[in-house]
N, C-alpha and C positions, 0 to 999 in steps of 0.2 A: 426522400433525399435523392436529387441527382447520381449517379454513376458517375465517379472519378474515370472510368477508363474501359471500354467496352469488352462485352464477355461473350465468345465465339463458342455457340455450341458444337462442339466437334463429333462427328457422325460416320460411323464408319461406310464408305461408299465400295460397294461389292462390282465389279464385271459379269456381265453378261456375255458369255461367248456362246458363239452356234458351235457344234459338234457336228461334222459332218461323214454321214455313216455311208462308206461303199456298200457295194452289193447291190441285189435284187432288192426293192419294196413294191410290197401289194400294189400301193397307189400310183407310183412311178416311177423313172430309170433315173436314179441320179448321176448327175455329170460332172465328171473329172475336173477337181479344180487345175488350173495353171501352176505353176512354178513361183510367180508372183503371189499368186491368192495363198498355196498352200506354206510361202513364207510366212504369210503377213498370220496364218492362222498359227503356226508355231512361234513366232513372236508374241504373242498374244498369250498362247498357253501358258509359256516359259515365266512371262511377267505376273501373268494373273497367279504362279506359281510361291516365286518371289512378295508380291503384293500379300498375301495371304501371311505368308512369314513374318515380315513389315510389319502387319493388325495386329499379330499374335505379341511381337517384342514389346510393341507400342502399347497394347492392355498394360500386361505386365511391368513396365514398367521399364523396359532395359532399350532405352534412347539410343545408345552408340548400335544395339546390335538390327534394330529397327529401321536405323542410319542405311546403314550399310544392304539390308534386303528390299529398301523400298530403292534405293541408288540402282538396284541390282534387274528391278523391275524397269525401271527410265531408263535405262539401257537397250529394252527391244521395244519399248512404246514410248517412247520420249516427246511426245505433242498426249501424253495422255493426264488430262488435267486432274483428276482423282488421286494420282499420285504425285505430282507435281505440289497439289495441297498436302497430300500427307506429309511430304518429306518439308514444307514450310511449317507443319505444325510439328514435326521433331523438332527443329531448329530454334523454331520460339520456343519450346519449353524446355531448350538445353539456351537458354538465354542468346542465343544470336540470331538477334529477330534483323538484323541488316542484311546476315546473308541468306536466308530466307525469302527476303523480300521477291526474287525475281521467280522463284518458284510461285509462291502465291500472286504475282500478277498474271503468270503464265497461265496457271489454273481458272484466273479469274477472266480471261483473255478470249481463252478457249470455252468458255462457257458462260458466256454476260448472263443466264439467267439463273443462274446458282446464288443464290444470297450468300450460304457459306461461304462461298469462295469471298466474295467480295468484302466479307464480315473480316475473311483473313490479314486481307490489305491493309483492312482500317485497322484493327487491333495490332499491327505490324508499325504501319504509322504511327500511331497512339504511343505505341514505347521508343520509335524513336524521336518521342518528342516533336511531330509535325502533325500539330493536329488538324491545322486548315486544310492538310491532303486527306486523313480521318477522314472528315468533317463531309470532304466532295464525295463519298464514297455514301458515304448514311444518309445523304439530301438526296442522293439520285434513289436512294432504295426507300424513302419516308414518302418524298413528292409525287413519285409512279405508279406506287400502288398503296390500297389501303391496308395491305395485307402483311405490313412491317411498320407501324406505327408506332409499336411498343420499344423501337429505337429512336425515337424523339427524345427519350432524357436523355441517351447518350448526347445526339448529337448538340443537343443545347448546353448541354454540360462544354463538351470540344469549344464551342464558338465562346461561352463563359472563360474558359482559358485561355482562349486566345485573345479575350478581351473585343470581341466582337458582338457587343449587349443588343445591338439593332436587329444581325442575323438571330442571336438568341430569342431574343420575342419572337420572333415569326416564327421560328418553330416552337416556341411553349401555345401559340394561342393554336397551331396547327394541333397539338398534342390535346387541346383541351377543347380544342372543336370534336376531335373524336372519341375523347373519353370522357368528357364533361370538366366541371370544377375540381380539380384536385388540390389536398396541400401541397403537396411538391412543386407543381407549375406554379401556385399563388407566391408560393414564398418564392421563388426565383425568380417572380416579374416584381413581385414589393423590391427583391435587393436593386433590381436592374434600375427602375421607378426612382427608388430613393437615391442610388448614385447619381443620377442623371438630372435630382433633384424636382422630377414629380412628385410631389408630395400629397396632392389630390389623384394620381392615379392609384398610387399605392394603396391610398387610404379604399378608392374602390374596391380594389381585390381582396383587401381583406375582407369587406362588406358585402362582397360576392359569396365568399370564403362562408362567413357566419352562414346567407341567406340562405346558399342550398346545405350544410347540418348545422340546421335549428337545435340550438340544446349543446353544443360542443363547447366547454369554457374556456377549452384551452384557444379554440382561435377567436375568440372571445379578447382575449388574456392577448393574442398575438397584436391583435389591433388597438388594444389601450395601451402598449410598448411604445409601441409606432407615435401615439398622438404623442403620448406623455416626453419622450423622446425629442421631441417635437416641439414643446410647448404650448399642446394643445389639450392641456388640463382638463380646461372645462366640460368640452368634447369626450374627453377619454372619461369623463365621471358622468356623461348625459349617458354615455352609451351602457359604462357599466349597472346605472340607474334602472336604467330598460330593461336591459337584461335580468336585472334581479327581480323586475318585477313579472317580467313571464316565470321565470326558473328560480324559485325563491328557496329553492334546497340546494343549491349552489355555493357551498362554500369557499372553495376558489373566488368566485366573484365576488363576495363578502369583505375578503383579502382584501383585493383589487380596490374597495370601495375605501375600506379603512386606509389603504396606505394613501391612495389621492384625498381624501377628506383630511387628513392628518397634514399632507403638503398643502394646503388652501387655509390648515389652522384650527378646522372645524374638531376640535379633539372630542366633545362629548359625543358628537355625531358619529366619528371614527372610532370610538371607543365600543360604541354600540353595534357594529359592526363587526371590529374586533370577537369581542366576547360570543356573537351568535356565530361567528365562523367557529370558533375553540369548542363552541356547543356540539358540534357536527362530530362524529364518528369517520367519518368520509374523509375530511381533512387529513396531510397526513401528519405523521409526528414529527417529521423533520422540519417538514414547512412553520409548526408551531414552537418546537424547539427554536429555530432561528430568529422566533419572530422574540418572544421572551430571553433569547441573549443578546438581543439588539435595544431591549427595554433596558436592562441591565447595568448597560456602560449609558443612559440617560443618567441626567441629575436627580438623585435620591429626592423624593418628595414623598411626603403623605398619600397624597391621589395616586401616583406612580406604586408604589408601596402595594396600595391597597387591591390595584388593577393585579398586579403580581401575585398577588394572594388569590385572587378569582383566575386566573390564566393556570396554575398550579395544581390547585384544586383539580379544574378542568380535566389539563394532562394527566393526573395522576387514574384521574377516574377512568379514560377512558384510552388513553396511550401509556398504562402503567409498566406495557413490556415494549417499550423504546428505548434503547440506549441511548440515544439523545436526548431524549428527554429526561432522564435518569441526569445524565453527562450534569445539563444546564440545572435545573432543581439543585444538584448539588455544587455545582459551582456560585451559585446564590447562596447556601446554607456557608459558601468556605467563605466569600466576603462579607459576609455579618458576624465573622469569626464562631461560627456553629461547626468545629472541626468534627466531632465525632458525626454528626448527622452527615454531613459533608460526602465523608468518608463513605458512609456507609450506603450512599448514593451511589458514587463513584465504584464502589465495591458492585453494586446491583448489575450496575453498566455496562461491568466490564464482563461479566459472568455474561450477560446475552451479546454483546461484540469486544471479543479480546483483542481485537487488533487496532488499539487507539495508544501508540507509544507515550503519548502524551498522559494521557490520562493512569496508563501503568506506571511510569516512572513517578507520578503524583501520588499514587498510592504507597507505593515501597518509600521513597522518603519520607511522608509525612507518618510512615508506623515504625519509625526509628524514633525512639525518645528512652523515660523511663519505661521500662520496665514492659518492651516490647514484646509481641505475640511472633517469636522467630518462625514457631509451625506454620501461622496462620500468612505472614509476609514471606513464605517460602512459594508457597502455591503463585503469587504475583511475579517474585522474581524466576520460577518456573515459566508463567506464562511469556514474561517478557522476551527470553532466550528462545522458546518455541516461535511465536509469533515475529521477532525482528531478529532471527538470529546472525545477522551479520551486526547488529549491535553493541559495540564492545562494554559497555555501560551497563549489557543487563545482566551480560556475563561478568560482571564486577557486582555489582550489587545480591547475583546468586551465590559469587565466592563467599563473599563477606556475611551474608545471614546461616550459608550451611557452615564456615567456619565458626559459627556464634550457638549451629547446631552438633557442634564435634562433628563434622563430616568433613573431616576434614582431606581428606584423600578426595572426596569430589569437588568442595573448596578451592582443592590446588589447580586440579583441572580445570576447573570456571574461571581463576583468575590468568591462568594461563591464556587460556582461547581469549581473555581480556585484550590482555597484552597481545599478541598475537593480529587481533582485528585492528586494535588502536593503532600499533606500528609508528609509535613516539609521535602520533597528531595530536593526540592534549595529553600533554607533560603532565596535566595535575590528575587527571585518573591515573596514568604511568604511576604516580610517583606513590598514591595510594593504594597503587594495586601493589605495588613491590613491598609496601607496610603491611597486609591483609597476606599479601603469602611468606613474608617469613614469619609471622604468627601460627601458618597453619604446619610451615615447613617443622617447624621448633614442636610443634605438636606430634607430629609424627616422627620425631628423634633425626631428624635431618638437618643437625644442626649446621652444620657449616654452611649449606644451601640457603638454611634460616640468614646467617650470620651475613651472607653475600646479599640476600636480597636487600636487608637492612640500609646495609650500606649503599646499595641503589637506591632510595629513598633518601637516605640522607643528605647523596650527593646534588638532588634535586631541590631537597628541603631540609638544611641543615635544623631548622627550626619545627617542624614537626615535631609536636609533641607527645603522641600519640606513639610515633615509632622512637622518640627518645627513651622514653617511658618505659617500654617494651623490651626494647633492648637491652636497656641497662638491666632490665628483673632477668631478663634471660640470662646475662651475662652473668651475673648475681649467682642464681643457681647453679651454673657451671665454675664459679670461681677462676672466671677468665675476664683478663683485662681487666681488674675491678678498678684500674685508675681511671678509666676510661668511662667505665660503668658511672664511678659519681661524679664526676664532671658532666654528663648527660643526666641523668638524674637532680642534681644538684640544678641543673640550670630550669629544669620545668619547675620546682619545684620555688625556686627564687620567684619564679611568675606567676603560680598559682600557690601560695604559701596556704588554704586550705583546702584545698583538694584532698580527700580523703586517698584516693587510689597513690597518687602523686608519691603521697608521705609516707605510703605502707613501702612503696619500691626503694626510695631513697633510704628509709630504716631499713631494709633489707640489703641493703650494698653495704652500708657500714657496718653492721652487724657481719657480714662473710669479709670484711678490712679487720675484724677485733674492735672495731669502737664502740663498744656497745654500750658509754654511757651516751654516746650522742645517738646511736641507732636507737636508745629508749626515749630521749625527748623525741624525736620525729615520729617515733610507733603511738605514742600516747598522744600526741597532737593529730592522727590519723585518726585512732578511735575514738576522738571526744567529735573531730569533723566529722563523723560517718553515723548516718541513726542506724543503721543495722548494720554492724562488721560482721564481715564476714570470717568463717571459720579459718580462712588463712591468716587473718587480718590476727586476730585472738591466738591461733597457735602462735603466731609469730613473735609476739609478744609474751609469751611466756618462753619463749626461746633465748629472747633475749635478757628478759628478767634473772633466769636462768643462770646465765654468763655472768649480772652483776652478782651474784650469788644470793639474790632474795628468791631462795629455792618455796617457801612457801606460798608467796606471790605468783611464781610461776605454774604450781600446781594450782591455785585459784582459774589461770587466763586457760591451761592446759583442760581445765574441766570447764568451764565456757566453748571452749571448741568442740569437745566431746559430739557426738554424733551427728558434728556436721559432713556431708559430701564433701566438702572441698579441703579437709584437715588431710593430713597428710598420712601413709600407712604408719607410721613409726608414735602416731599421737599414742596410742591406747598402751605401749611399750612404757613411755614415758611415766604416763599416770603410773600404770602399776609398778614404774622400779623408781617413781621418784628422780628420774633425772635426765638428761638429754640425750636423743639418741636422733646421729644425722642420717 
């Protein structure tokens, strides 16, 4: 790949001064410099003094104070181009490569045979965006000698952005006159070729490309792009023909052969290809995952079907630890309606690449049903928070399964950072994240907060059922608001008339009003709808039985509940004294 922009190797350049020593020597009488000379050698000292402090900032890294001792240096040698460069190269990498520039022409001025210097210019031009001046700078140092040649990407890249494709040729065939066939030069003479609408030269260089690495499939692959591109089908399948038949363990070109034989029609042909490419180990998994989710969304047929079964197989055999391949497998098992297997793909998948939101999110919802694995969809909406955690969705989906695992103090937290990330952009998680934390609120005795969130929900979806439901049993138990409670109540339950959960809350509001012959039709309409009631469901109805005074009946529903978890401290009270205790 070309160079977007030239890179100046920067070299620390040291002075050479003489030291000139009075007195007597063996060999002979040294003589008195002048007044002139003995300036020009203390100027010289002084800077080379300074200079040295300059390198040292400059390593290290402290620009401003490098500034200021190489400025300090140009002060008693100021025609001395080694520093004139350095203090150009503080400038470009304190970003003001404009005023820089006259330093680095000065240096490069006083020294035409310095490449650095001249390397500075261009890389100075470069950032101020004038790359035709660049461009003059790297042609004088490319055409002159052989000995900087390895600046021809740059400068063909320069004349590439300047849109100058004519000068770019002459320097890529310069470039590859002295270092042979390369990709980098092919492909930038095929783009220049095919802009300019040669379509036979391009097609040479690619075939240059192949001739000097025999055996390579990817420029193999580059130059059947090019035909096919092109409309040059036939070509692009004579060549890949060829090819396969030197290099016949080549699965890439097998690829290549199936997708053109499949554009011409030729499917059993293509097919047979297909399959001995998927045989290969070599191939990768993604390349074959892609190729069976592009089968996929084809029209369902028997033959299709069957190909599917063999492609499968394949993968499974010998690409078993690809998460893509895993991904697609089971997105095929999810539209034949194979949910558990599905799953249990997508589960594989996600365990060797967690970072597929998609595919997480697919998880965690689809293990929401009856009678869900909260432990085992906790690890998922774990992963989802870690891996996308500005996410506000996965931090809604972790509140809501640890709320469902009584963690509820980290519940509140997850739906919080919910709300928090979402920032009222989708109203409808808002409004269930405000149902999911006054549920957890109410769990940890924070009622009021519970009772506030509520109402935020409501105000969004008066129709919620879910936080109607909730509310009202909350309220219930508190004996707050109970008008309020069954008129909420009352209206889920008009909607869903056998809902089992529905009918226990509604009998449970009237029953804390005294109505307990109407809280007994609705508790009994509850446990005839529900195949296992539950232990509240059962106490509650001997609760109420209780009140109508069939004290017998109630000790009947009170030993039904008996050593359930979810009965309340006060059941076992009851049993033994025979009577209601709230």
């Amino acid at each position: 790949m070309l160079h977007s922009r030239i890179t100046v190797r920067f070299i620390p350049f040291l002075f050479l001064f003489s030291f000139v020593f009075l007195g007597w020597n063996p060999g002979f009488a040294q003589q008195p410099l002048s007044k002139k000379e003995a300036k020009i050698q203390e100027n010289q000292t002084k800077a080379s003094r300074y200079f040295i402090e300059g390198e040292k900032a400059l390593v290290l890294g402290d620009l401003e104070k490098a500034y200021f001792y190489l400025n300090r240096a140009l002060e008693f040698t100021p025609d001395e181009p080694a520093i004139n460069y350095k203090i150009a190269e503080v400038l470009v990498r304190s970003n003001q490569a404009q005023k820089g520039l006259p330093f680095a022409e000065k240096a490069a001025l006083a020294d035409p045979d310095n490449k650095y210097y001249a390397l500075m210019v261009a890389e100075i031009y470069t950032n101020l965006n004038q790359p035709l001046k660049a461009a003059e700078i790297l042609d004088r140092l490319t055409s002159d000698s052989e000995k900087n040649q390895q600046y021809n990407l740059d400068l063909a890249s320069l004349y590439l952005n300047a849109g100058e494709f004519d000068k770019a040729l002459v320097v890529l065939d310069r470039a590859e006159d002295y270092y042979g066939v390369r990709e980098p030069f092919t492909v930038q003479k095929q783009r220049i070729y095919l802009r300019n609408n040669e379509l036979p030269k391009a097609i040479q260089e690619g075939e240059k490309l192949i001739e000097a690495f025999p055996g390579n499939p990817a420029y193999v692959l580059n130059l059947v792009e090019i035909l096919y591109n092109n409309a040059r089908l036939d070509q692009a399948l004579t060549l890949v023909s060829e090819e396969i038949a030197k290099y016949p363990n080549q699965p890439e070109l097998q690829m290549a052969a199936y997708t053109l034989l499949k554009e011409k029609g030729e499917i059993a042909k293509a097919n047979d290809y297909l399959i001995s490419a998927f045989q290969s180990p070599d191939l990768d998994g993604e390349v074959k995952a892609k190729t069976y989710k592009s089968m996929l969304s084809e029209m369902q047929t028997t033959h299709r079907d069957a190909l599917l079964d063999q492609m499968e197989a394949l993968m499974l055999e010998l690409n078993a630890n690809d998460a893509m391949v895993l991904e697609v497998i089971g997105e095929r098992k999810r539209d034949t309606g194979e949910m558990t297997a599905a799953m249990d793909y997508f589960k594989k998948s996600l365990q060797i690449q967690p970072k597929n939101a998609n595919l997480i999110e697919q998880v965690i919802l689809n293990s929401f049903g009856e009678d869900p694995d909260f432990a085992e969809l906790e690890t998922f909406t774990t992963m989802g928070v870690d891996e996308f955690p500005e996410a506000p969705e996965f931090w809604f989906y972790d509140g809501v399964v640890k709320s469902a695992r009584k963690k509820d103090s980290l519940a509140v937290q997850s739906l919080k950072k919910s709300l928090e990330l979402n920032a009222s952009k989708n109203p409808q998680l808002e409004q269930v994240a405000f149902g999911s934390l006054g549920n957890s609120l109410y769990n940890l005795a924070e009622k009021d907060s519970a009772f506030f969130y509520f109402e935020k929900a409501l105000s969004l979806n008066p129709n919620d059922e879910q936080v109607l439901n909730n509310y009202a049993y909350f309220l219930s138990l508190e004996k707050r608001d109970l008008e309020k409670a069954r008129t909420m109540s009352e209206k889920v339950v008009k909607k869903h008339p056998k809902n089992a959960t529905f009918l226990d809350t509604h009998a449970w509001v009237l029953f804390q009003m005294g109505n307990y012959e109407e809280a007994s039709l609705y508790m009994n309409e509850a446990i005839i709808n529900e195949t296992a009631p539950s232990g509240v469901m059962l106490e509650h109805y001997g609760d109420i039985l209780f009140h109508l005074g069939k004290v017998s009946e109630a000790m009947t529903w009170w030993k039904k509940a008996e050593g359930s978890s979810e009965a309340s401290e006060k059941l076992a009270q009851k049993i033994k004294d025979g009577k209601y205790h709230e």
